[in-house]
N, C-alpha and C positions, 0 to 999 in steps of 0.2 A: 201421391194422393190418388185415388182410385173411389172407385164406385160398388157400392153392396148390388146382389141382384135384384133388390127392392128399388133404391137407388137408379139402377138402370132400367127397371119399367116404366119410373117418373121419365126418365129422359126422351125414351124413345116412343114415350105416347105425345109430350109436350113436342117434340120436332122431327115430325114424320118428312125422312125424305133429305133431312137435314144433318145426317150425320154419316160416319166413316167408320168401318171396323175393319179392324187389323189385325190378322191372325199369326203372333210369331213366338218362332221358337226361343226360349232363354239360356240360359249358359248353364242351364241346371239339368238340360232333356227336355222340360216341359212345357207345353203350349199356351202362352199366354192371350188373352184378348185385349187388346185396348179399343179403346171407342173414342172418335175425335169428331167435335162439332166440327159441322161447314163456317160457322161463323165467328168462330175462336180458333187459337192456333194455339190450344191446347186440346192434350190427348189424358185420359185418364185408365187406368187397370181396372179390370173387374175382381173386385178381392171377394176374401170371407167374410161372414158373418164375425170372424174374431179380428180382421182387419188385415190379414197377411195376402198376398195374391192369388189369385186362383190358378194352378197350374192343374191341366191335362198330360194325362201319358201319350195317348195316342191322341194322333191330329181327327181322326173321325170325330172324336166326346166333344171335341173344340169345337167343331164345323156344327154339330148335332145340337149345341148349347146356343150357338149365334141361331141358327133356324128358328128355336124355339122363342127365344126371351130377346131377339133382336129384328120385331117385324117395319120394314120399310125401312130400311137402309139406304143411303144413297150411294155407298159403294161397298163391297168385301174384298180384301187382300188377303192372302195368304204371303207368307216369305218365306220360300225355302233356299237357305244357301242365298244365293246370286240371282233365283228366279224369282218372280212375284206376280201369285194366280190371282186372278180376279173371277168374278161373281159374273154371268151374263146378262146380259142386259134385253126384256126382254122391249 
């Protein structure tokens, strides 16, 4: 189950501060985002408008996509491999 980018403007204006994005890679190459509330211990995909996932090729489009349509975040991961970057806090 996942979320439209319309979808995920509801989310992130309704619970500022309140949620979690995840930036990782899929077994396809490409970069998928999920978003997980603080207060659920579910995570959900940002798909298409036709319902399929949304993948990036390059990890920048991914980073560039959460900046725009993901303001007040309570945290960002990235996962590359075995490592896992996070967002600074300021």
């Amino acid at each position: 189950m996942g979320l439209t980018k319309r979808e995920l403007e509801v989310v992130t204006e309704t619970h500022p501060n309140g949620y979690a994005i995840y930036i990782k890679k899929a077994g396809d190459g490409f970069w998928r985002v999920e978003i997980q509330l603080s207060d659920k211990d579910r995570s959900y995909e940002i798909d298409t408008s036709r319902g399929t996932p949304k993948g990036w090729r390059q990890l920048s489009d991914a980073i560039l996509f959460v900046q725009e349509n993901c303001k007040n975040p309570k945290d960002v991961f990235v996962e590359v491999g075995e490592w896992v970057l996070t967002k600074r806090r300021e």
